[in-house]
KOLDO-299881 format. One record per residue (C-alpha): residue in three letters; x, y, z; residue number from 0. Coordinates in steps of 0.1 Angstrom, whole numbers. Each point is the difference from the previous one (the first is absolute). Layout:
aa / xx / yy / zz / i
ALA / X / Y / Z / NUM .
...
//
This chain:
aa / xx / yy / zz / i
UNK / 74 / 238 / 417 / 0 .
UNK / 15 / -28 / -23 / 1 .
UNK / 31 / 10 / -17 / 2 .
UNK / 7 / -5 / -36 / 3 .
UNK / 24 / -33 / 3 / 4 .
UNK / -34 / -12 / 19 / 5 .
UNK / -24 / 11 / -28 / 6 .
UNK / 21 / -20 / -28 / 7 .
UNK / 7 / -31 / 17 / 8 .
UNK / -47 / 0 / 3 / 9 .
UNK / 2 / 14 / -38 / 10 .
UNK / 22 / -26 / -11 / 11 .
UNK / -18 / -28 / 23 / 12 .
UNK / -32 / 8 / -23 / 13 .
UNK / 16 / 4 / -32 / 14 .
UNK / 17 / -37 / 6 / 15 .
UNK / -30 / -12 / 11 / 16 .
UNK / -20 / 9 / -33 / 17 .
UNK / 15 / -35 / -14 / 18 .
UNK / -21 / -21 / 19 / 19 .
UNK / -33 / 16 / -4 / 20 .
UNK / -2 / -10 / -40 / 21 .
UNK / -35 / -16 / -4 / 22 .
UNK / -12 / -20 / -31 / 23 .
UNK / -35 / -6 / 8 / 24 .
UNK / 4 / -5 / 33 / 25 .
UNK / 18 / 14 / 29 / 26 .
UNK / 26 / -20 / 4 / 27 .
UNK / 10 / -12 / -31 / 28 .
UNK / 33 / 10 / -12 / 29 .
UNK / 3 / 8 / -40 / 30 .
UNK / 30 / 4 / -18 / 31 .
UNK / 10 / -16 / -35 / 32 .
UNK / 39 / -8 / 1 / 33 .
UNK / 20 / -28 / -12 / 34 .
UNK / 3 / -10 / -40 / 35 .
UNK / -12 / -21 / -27 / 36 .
UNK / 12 / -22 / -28 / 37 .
UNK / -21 / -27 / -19 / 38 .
UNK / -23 / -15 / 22 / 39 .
UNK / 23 / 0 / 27 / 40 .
UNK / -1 / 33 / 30 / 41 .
UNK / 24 / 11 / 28 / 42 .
UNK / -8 / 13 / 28 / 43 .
UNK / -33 / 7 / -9 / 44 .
UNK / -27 / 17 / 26 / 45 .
UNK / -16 / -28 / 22 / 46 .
UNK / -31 / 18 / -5 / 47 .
UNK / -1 / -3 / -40 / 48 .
UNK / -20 / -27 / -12 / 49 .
UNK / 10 / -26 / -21 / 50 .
UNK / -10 / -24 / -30 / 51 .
UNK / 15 / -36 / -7 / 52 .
UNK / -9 / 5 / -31 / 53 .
UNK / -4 / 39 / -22 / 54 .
UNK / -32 / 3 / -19 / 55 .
UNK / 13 / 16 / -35 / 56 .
UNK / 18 / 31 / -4 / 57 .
UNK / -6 / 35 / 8 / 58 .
UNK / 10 / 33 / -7 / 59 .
UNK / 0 / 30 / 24 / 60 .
UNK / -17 / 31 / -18 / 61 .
UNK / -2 / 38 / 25 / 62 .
UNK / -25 / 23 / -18 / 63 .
UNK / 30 / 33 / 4 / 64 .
UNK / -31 / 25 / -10 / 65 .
UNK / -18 / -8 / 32 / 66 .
UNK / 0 / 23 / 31 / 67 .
UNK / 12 / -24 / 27 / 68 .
UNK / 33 / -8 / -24 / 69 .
UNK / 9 / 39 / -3 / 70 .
UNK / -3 / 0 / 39 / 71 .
UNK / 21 / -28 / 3 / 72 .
UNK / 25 / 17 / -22 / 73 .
UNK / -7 / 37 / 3 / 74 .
UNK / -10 / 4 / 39 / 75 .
UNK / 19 / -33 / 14 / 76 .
UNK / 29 / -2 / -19 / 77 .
UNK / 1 / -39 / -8 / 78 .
UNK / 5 / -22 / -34 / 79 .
UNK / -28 / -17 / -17 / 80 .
UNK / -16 / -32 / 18 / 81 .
UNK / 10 / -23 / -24 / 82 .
UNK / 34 / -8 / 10 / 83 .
UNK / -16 / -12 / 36 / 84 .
UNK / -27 / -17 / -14 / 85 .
UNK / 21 / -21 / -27 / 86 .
UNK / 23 / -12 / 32 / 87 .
UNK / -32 / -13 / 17 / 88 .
UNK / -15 / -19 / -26 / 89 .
UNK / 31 / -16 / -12 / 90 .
UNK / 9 / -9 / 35 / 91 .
UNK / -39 / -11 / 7 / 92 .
UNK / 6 / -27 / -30 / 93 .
UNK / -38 / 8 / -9 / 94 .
UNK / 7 / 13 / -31 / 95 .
UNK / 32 / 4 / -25 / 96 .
UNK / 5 / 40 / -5 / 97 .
UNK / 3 / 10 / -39 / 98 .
UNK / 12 / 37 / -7 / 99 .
UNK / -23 / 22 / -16 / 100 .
UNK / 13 / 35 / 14 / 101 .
UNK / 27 / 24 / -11 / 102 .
UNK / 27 / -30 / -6 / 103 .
UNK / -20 / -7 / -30 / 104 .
UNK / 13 / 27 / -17 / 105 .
UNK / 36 / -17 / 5 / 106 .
UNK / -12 / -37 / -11 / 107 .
UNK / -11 / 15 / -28 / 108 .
UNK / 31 / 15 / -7 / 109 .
UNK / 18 / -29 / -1 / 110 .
UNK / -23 / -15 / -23 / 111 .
UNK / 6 / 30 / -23 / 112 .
UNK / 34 / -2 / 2 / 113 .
UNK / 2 / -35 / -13 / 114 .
UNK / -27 / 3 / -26 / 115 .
UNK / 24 / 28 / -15 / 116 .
UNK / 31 / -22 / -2 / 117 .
UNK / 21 / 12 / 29 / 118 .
UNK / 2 / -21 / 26 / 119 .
UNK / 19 / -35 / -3 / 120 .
UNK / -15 / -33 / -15 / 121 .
UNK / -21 / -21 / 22 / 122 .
UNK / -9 / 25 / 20 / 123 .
UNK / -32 / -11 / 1 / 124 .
UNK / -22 / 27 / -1 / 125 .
UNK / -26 / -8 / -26 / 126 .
UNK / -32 / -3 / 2 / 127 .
UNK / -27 / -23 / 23 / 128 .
UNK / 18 / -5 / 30 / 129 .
UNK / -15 / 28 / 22 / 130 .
UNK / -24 / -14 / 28 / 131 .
UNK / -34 / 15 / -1 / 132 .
UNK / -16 / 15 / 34 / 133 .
UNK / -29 / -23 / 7 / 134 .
UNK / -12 / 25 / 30 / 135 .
UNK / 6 / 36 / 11 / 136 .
UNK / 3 / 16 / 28 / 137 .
UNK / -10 / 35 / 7 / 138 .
UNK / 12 / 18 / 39 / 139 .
UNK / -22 / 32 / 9 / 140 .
UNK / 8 / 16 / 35 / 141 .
UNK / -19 / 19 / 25 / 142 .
UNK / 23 / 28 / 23 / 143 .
UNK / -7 / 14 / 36 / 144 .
UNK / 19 / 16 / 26 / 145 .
UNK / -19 / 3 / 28 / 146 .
UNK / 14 / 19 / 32 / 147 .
UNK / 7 / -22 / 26 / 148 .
UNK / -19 / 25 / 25 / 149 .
UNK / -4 / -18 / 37 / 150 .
UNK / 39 / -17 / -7 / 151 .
UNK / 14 / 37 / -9 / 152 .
UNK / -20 / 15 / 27 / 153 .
UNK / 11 / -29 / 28 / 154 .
UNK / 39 / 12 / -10 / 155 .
UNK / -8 / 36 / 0 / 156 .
UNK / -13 / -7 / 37 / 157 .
UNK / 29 / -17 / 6 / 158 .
UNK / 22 / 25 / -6 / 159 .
UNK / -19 / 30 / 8 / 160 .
UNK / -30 / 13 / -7 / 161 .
UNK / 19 / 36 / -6 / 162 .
UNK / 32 / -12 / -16 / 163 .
UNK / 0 / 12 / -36 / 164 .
UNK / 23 / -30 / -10 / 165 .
UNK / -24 / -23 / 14 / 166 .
UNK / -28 / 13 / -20 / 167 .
UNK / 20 / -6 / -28 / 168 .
UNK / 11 / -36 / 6 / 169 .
UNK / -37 / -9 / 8 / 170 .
UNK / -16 / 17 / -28 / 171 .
UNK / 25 / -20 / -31 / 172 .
UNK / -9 / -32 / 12 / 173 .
UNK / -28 / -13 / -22 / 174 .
UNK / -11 / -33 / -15 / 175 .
UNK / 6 / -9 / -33 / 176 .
UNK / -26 / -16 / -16 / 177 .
UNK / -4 / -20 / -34 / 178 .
UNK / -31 / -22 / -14 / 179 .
UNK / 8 / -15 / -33 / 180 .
UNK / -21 / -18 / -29 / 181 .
UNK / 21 / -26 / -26 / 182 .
UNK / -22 / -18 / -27 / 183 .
UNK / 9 / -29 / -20 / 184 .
UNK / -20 / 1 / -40 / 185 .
UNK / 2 / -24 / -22 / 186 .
UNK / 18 / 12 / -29 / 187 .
UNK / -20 / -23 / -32 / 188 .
UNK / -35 / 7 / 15 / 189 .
UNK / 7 / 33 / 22 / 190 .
UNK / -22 / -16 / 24 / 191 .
UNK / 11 / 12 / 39 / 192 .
UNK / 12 / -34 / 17 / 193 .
UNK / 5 / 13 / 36 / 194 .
UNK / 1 / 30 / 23 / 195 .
UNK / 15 / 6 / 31 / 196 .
UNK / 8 / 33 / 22 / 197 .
UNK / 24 / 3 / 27 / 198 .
UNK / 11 / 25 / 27 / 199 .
UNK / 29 / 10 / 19 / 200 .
UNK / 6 / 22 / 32 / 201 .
UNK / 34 / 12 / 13 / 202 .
UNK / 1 / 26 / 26 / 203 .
UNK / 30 / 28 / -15 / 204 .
UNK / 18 / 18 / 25 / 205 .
UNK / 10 / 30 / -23 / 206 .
UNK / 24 / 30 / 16 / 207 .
UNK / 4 / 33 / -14 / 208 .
UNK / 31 / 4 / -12 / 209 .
UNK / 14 / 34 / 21 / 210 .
UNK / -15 / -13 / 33 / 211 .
UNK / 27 / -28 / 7 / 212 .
UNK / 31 / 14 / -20 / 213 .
UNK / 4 / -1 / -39 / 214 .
UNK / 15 / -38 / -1 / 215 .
UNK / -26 / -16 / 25 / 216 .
UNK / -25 / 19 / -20 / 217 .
UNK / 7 / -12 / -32 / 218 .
UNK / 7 / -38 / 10 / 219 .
UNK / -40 / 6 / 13 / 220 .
UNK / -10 / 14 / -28 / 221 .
UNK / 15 / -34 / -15 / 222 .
UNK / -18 / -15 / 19 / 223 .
UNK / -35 / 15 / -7 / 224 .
UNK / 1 / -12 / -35 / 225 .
UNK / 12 / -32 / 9 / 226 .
UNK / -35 / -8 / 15 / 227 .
UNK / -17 / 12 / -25 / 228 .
UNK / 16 / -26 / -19 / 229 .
UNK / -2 / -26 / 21 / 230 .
UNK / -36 / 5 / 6 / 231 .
UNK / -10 / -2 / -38 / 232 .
UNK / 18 / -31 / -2 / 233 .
UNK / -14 / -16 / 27 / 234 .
UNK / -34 / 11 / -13 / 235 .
UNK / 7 / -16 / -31 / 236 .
UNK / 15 / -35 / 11 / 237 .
UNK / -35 / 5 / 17 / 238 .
UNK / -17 / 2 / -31 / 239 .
UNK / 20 / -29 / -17 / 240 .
UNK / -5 / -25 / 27 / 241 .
UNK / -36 / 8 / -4 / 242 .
UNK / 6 / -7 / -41 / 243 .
UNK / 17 / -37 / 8 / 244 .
UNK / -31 / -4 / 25 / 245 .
UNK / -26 / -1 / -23 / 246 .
UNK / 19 / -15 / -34 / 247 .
UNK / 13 / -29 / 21 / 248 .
UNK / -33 / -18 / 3 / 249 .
UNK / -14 / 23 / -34 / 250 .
UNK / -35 / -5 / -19 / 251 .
UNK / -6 / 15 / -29 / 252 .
UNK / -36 / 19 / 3 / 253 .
UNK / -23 / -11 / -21 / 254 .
UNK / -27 / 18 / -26 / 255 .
UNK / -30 / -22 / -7 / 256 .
UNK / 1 / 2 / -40 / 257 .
UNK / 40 / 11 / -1 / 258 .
UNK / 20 / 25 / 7 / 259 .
UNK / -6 / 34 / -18 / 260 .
UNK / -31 / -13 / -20 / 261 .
UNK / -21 / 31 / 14 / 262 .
UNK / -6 / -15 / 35 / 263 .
UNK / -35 / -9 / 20 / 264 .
UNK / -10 / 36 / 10 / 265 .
UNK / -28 / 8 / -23 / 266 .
UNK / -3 / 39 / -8 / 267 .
UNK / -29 / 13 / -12 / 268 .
UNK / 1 / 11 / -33 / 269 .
UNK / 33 / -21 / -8 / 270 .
UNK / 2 / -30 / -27 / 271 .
UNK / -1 / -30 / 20 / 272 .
UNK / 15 / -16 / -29 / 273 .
UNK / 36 / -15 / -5 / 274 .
UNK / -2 / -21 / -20 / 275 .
UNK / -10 / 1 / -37 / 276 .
UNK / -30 / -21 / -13 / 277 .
UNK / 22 / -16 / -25 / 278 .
UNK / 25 / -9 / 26 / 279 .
UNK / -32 / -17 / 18 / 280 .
UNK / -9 / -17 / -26 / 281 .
UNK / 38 / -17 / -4 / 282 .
UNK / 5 / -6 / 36 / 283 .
UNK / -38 / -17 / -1 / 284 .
UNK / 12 / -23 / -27 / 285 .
UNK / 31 / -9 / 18 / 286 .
UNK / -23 / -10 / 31 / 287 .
UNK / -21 / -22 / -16 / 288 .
UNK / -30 / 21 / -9 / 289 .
UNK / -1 / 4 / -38 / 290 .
UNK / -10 / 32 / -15 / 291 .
UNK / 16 / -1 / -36 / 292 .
UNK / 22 / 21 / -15 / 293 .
UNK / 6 / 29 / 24 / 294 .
UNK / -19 / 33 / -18 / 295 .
UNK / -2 / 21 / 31 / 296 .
UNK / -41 / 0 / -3 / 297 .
UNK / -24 / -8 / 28 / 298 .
UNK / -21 / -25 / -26 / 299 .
UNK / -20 / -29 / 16 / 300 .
UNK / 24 / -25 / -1 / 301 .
UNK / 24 / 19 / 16 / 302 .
UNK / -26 / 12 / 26 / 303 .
UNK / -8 / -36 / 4 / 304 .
UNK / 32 / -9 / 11 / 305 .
UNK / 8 / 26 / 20 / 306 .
UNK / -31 / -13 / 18 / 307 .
UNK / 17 / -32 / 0 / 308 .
UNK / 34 / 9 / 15 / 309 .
UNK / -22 / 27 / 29 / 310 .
UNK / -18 / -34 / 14 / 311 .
UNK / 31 / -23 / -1 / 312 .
UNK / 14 / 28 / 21 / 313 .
UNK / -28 / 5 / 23 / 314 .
UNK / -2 / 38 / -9 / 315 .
UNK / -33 / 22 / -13 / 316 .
UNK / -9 / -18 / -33 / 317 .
UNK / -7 / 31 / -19 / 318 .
UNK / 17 / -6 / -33 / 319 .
UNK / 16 / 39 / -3 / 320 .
UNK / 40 / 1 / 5 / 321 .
UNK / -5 / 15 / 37 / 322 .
UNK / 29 / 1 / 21 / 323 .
UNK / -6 / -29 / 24 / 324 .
UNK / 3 / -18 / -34 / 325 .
UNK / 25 / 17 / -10 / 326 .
UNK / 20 / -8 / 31 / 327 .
UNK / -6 / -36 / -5 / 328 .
UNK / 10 / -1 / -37 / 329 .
UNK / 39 / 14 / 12 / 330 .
UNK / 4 / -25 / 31 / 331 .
//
């Protein structure tokens, strides 16, 4: 029969292990954001963090606090808001230059109050125009599980004894902690979504009840427990970000034959297929060339005669009617 002291040194065997089974979308790969940032310049930064010679704009981090997974994060996991993890990897990344847009607003602000009333000392230099605006923003949305790490839990409840209470009890708090994240990246002047990338992390969590070993070894394991819970949503997210710096390094701006937000290509039954007024035809035709006369926004023959015009120069269905493969042709 295994004694206690034998019991605790295989307990604390597993529980040490748990640091090397951290995945970031792979097995092996080791994810943890640590060192610091200042100006373009990082310490210490992860090896696995990608980088940028040069950052793209700036960016500001924005967590939606109504959704579910953030009251889990706070509520159920006890940990912060994202931000502060995803502000060090950006800035350390050089991709982008982080502008603050969350509750240390309501400070800046301040400070522009107080010098707009008179109180703070000349040349403070807190007027107006000198804030940077966020050119892009990024949004974090995570995904929980804790799944039970069955066969591994089983294997050490074998291997202490199938009968031995404490056993069961070791085997059966060892789960894997699991996290699959999503961050996007809009542009803030057209709202359009620039890039999307989702990320996962697994850490294996070695977590003890509290009365089994002894009140101090359980709480330092109960430490530990939320420590990998942690860790794992971090991981997930530098996941997620390397993803983000993947597909903006090389970016491509999608394109919308006729421009963006102009009612798109999908005809719908039913629907106008017209964005563009006959009067604002009738300008645009004059500016190409194709002379229609003062712009009245009627369909009259010389109009319709031009529009003919413009259709065959453009090797499209001369049917002299605004229609939108005209129309499409008219906003290039």
């Amino acid at each position: 029969m295994k004694t206690l002291p034998t019991m605790l040194t295989i307990a604390l065997g597993f529980a040490l292990s748990a640091c090397s089974n951290m995945q970031m979308g792979s097995a092996d790969a080791k994810t943890e954001v640590t060192g610091s940032a200042g100006g373009s310049e990082s310490q210490n930064a992860s090896n696995k963090l990608e980088h940028c010679n040069a950052s793209l704009g700036t960016i500001a981090v924005i967590e939606d606090t109504s959704a579910s997974w953030y009251g889990v994060l706070t509520g159920e996991y006890k940990l912060g808001p994202t931000t502060p993890v995803l502000r060090l990897m950006i800035q350390q990344s050089n991709c982008f230059v982080v502008v603050e847009r969350g509750r240390a607003m309501g400070a800046m602000m301040g400070e522009r109050a107080l010098q707009q009333s008179g109180e703070m000392r000349a040349r403070s230099n807190f007027g107006k125009g000198q804030m940077a605006a966020a050119d892009y923003a990024m949004s974090p949305s995570i995904t929980f599980s804790n799944n039970n790490a069955g066969g591994l839990g089983a294997a050490l409840g074998g291997l202490l004894g199938s009968h031995n209470q404490t056993a069961a009890a070791l085997g059966g708090s060892l789960n894997a902690k699991e996290a699959s994240t999503v961050l996007t990246v809009i542009d803030n002047r057209s709202g359009v979504q620039l890039a999307a990338a989702e990320g996962s992390a697994r850490n294996w969590d070695f977590g003890m009840a509290g009365g089994l070993l002894g009140r101090s070894f359980g709480a330092s394991g109960g430490g530990y427990a939320n420590t990998a819970e942690g860790k794992v949503i971090v991981a997930a997210l530098m996941d997620s970000y390397n993803g983000i710096v993947r597909a903006v390094r090389n970016y491509k701006a999608q394109e919308v034959r006729g421009g963006l937000g102009t009612g798109g290509n999908l005809a719908v039954q039913g629907a106008s297929s017209e964005q563009m007024s006959l009067r604002e035809a009738q300008t645009k035709l004059n500016e190409l060339g194709f002379n229609v006369g003062t712009p009245d926004g009627k369909l009259g023959p010389r109009t319709r005669s031009q529009l003919i015009r413009f259709q065959q120069s453009r090797q499209i269905e001369a049917s002299g009617a605004l229609d939108q493969p005209t129309i499409i042709e008219l906003m290039k």
